[in-house]
N, C-alpha and C positions, 0 to 999 in steps of 0.2 A: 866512814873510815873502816878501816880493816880492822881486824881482833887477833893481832897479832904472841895472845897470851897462849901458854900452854894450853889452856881449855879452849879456848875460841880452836886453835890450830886441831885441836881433835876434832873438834863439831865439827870443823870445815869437812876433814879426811871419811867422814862415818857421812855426811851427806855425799861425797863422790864415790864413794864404796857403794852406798845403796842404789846411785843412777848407773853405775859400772851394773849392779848385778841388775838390775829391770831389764837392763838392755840384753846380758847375758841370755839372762833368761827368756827375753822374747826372742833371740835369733835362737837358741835351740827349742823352744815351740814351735818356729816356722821348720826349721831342719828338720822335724819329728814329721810338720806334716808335709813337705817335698819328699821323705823317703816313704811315708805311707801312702800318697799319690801313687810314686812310681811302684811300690808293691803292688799297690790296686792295679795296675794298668797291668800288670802277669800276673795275678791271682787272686779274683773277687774275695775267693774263700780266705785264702793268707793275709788279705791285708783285715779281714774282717778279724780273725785272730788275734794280728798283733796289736791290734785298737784296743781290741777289750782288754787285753794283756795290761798295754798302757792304762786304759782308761781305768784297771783296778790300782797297777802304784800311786796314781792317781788319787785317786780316793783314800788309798792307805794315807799319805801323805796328808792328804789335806782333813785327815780325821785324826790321826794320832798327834802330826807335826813330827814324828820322827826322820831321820834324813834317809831316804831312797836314793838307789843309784841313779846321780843327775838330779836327784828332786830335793832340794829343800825347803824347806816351811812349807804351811799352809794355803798361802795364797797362790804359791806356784802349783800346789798340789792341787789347788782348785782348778786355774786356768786348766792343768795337762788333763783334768779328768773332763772338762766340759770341752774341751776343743777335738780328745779321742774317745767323748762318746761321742757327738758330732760324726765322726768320722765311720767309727764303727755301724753307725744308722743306717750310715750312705753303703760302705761295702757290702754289709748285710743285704739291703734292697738289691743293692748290683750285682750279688751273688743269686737270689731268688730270681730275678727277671731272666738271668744267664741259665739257671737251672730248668724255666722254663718255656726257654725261647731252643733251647737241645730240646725239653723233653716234644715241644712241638711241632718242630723235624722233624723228629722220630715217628711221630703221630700221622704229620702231613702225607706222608710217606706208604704208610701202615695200615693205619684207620683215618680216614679223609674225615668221616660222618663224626670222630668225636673229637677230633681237632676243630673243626667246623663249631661242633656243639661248644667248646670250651672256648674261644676265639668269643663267640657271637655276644658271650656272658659281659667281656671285659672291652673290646673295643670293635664295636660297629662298624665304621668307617673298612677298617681292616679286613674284617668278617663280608663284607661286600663284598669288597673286592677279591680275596682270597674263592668265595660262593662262585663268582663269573668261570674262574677259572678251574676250581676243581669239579662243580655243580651245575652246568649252563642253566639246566631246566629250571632249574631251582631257582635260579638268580632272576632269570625271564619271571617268572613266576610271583618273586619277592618285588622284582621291580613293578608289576601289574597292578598289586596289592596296594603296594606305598602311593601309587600315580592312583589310585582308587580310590585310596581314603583321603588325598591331597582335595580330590575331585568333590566327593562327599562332601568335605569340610566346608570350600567354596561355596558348594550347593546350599547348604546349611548357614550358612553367612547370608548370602544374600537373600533365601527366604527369611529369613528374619529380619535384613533389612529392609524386604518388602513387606513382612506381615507390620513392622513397627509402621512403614509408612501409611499403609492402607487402616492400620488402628487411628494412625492422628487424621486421616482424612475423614474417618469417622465422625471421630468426637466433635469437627471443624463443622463438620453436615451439621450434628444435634447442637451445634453452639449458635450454630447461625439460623437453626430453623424457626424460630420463633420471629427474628428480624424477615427471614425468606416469606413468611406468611404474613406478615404484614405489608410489605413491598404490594403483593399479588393482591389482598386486597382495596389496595391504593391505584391498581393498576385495573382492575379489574374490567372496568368500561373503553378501553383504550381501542385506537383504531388498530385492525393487524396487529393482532397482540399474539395469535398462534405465531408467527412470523418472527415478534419482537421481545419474545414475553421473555425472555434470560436479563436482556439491555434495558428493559423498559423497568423489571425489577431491581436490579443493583443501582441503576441512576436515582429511581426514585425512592429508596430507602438512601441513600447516599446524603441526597437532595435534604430528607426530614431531619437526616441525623446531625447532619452540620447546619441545621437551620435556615437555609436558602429557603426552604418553601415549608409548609404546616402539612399534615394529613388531610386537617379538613379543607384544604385549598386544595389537593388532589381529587377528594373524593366531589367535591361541589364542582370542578373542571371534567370530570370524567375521565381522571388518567389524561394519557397521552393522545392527540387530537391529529390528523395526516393535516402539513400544510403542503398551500400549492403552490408556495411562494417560491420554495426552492427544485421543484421538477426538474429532472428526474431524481432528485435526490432521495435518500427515504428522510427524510427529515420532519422530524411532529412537536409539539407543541403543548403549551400548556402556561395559565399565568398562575404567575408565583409577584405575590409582595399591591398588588392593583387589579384593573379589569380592562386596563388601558393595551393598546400596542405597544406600546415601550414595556410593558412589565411581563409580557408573553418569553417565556423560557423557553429554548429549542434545543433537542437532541437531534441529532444524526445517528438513526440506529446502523449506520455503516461503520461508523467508526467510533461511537461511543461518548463522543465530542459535545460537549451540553455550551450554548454561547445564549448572547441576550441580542433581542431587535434583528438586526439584517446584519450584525458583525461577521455572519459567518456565509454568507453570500455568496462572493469569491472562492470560498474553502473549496480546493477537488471539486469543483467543478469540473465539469468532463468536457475536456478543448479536443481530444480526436490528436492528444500527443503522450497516450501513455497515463495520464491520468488518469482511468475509470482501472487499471491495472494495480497504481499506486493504490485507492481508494480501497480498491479488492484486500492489497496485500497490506493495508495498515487495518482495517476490520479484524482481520485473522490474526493480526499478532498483538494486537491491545487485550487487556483485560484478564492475562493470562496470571496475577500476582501469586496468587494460592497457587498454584500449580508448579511457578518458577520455586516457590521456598520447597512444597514438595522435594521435587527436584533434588537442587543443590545442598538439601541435607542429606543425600544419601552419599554425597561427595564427600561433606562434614566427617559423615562416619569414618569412611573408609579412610583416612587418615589418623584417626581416634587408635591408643593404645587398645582402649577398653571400648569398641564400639558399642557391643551393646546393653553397655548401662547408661550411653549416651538418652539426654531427656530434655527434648524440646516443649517450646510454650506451642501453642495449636496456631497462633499467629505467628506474623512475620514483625521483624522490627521497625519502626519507620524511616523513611529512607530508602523503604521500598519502592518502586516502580519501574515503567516502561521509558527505556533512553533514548527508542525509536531502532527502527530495522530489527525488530521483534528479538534486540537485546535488553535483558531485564539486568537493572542493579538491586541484589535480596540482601537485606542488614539481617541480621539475627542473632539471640543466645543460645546456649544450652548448658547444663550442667551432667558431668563426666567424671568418671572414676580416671586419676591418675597413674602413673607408675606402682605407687607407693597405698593402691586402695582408696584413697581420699577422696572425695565428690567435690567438684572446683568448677566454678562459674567461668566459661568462655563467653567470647562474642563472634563474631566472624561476617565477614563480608566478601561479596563475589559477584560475577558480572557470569548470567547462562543467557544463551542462545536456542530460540525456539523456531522451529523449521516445520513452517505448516503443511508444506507437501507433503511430507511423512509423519506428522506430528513427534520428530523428536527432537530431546534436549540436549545441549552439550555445553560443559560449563566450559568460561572461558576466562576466568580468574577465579581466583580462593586465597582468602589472606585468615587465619583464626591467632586472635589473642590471647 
């Protein structure tokens, strides 16, 4: 219901009086600042001026509370001091940049070498291109420089990517060489073993570690034995688990291939249709696991913010291996400095490609988590 009393009828009039003056006084705030605008726009310096001018009644007003030409109270005195100092900020810069975009005319003109010098302090980009034109040599010269140390930089990236890698291939040597010397002398009696001795080693430490076969059933068999069964194949032999035929283990040092009994009989065999070619080109591309993870971390990096606080384990992940046509699938972690400094555990995984006629690699996927 309405309050239609003498007192209600006042309250009503003294709240539309006060939304009358807000308004007021927000349309000549805005008028203050369309006519200081347009001062700006003919005089940096005058409109800076009449800002501060404002921006002191302003202040007067909103400190005393006595009434200013146009300003009364407080709170208007505040708005008008905070919207023309505001303003005053802006003409002042606009006047400085104007004083010194003449004074360096004047300069361009006059003295090229300290407009140059004074330019090159505050914006680059400008200072280039301004050097082309008033300086060629100079510029030629600045351009040789920057394309120099771009060069460096590169240079210095990826010897570091290669010193880190040649360090994990390191460690990878001394982590394994204790398994390597034991393989060798498990192998040591083997037939054609100058010929085998890489294949004959990784099989038969392979062989002990996932317990297919003992040491001492290597060293008692003499290593790896030529059989004649499968001519011309290099295929050798050795029992693992009996003393029977059936328990005789056979590799093919062509391809790396370990089967039991005659199961691999048919394998590449050489028919006179391209097979003794496949046989060639699957030897050369097996076996290559350490080398693909090599590899495809240098690819790791080089997407990395922070590549080289980048820190692989010296192995590869499992999930590792050869998919056939000498492309390798490499799983892997690593932990990595973020944007933000912080060391954070990735994972990643990719598919390289190894190219024996020239020995090199080429990844051909990369996905990191």
């Amino acid at each position: 219901m309405l309050n239609l009393t003498p007192n209600g009828l006042k309250a009503g009039e003294n709240v539309i009086s006060q939304i009358l003056r807000f308004i007021i006084a927000s349309v000549e705030i805005g008028v203050m600042f369309v006519v200081l605008t347009l001062v700006l726009i003919a005089s940096k310096f005058a409109a800076y001026v009449a800002a501060l001018a404002i921006c002191f009644l302003g202040l007067v007003a909103a400190v005393t509370g006595r009434r200013v030409p146009r300003l009364r109270g407080r709170i208007k005195g505040i708005s008008v001091f905070i919207v023309a100092g505001v303003f005053a900020f802006i003409a002042w810069q606009a006047h400085h940049i104007e004083q010194r975009e003449t004074r360096w005319a004047e300069l361009r003109k006059t003295a090229p070498d300290t407009y140059l010098e004074e330019l090159q302090a505050i914006d680059q980009d400008r200072w280039l291109e301004e050097l082309s034109e008033l300086r060629p040599e100079r510029y030629a010269e600045e351009t040789e420089r920057r394309e120099a140390e771009l060069q460096a930089q590169r240079e210095a990236e990826a010897a570091e990517t290669a010193l880190s890698a040649d360090a994990e291939v390191a460690v990878q040597v001394v982590t394994e060489a204790p398994a390597s010397a034991t393989a060798q002398r498990l192998i040591a009696s083997s037939d054609d073993l100058d010929e085998n001795r890489a294949v004959f080693g990784r099989v038969a430490n392979e062989l002990v570690t996932n317990g297919t076969c003992t040491e001492a059933e290597f060293i008692a068999n003499g290593g790896w034995l030529r059989s004649t069964t499968f001519e011309p194949r290099p295929v050798y032999f050795m029992y693992c688990g009996g003393s029977t035929v059936a328990d005789r283990l056979y590799l093919d040092a062509a391809t790396g291939k370990v089967f039991r009994g005659t199961d691999g009989l048919e394998i590449s065999r050489p028919d006179g249709n391209g097979s003794e070619q496949a046989v060639e080109r699957l030897a050369q591309c097996e076996n290559h696991e350490a080398e693909a993870y090599v590899m495809i971390k240098a690819d790791v990096r080089r997407v990395l913010i922070a590549p080289s606080t980048a820190r692989f384990p010296w192995r590869f992940d499992a999930g590792t291996g050869h998919l056939g046509d000498c492309l390798y699938r490499v799983n892997g972690h690593f932990d990595a400095q973020n944007g933000f400094g912080a060391m954070l555990r990735s994972t990643f995984t990719g598919t390289i490609r190894y190219f024996p006629q020239s020995g090199s690699w080429q990844t051909q996927s990369l996905s990191i988590n």
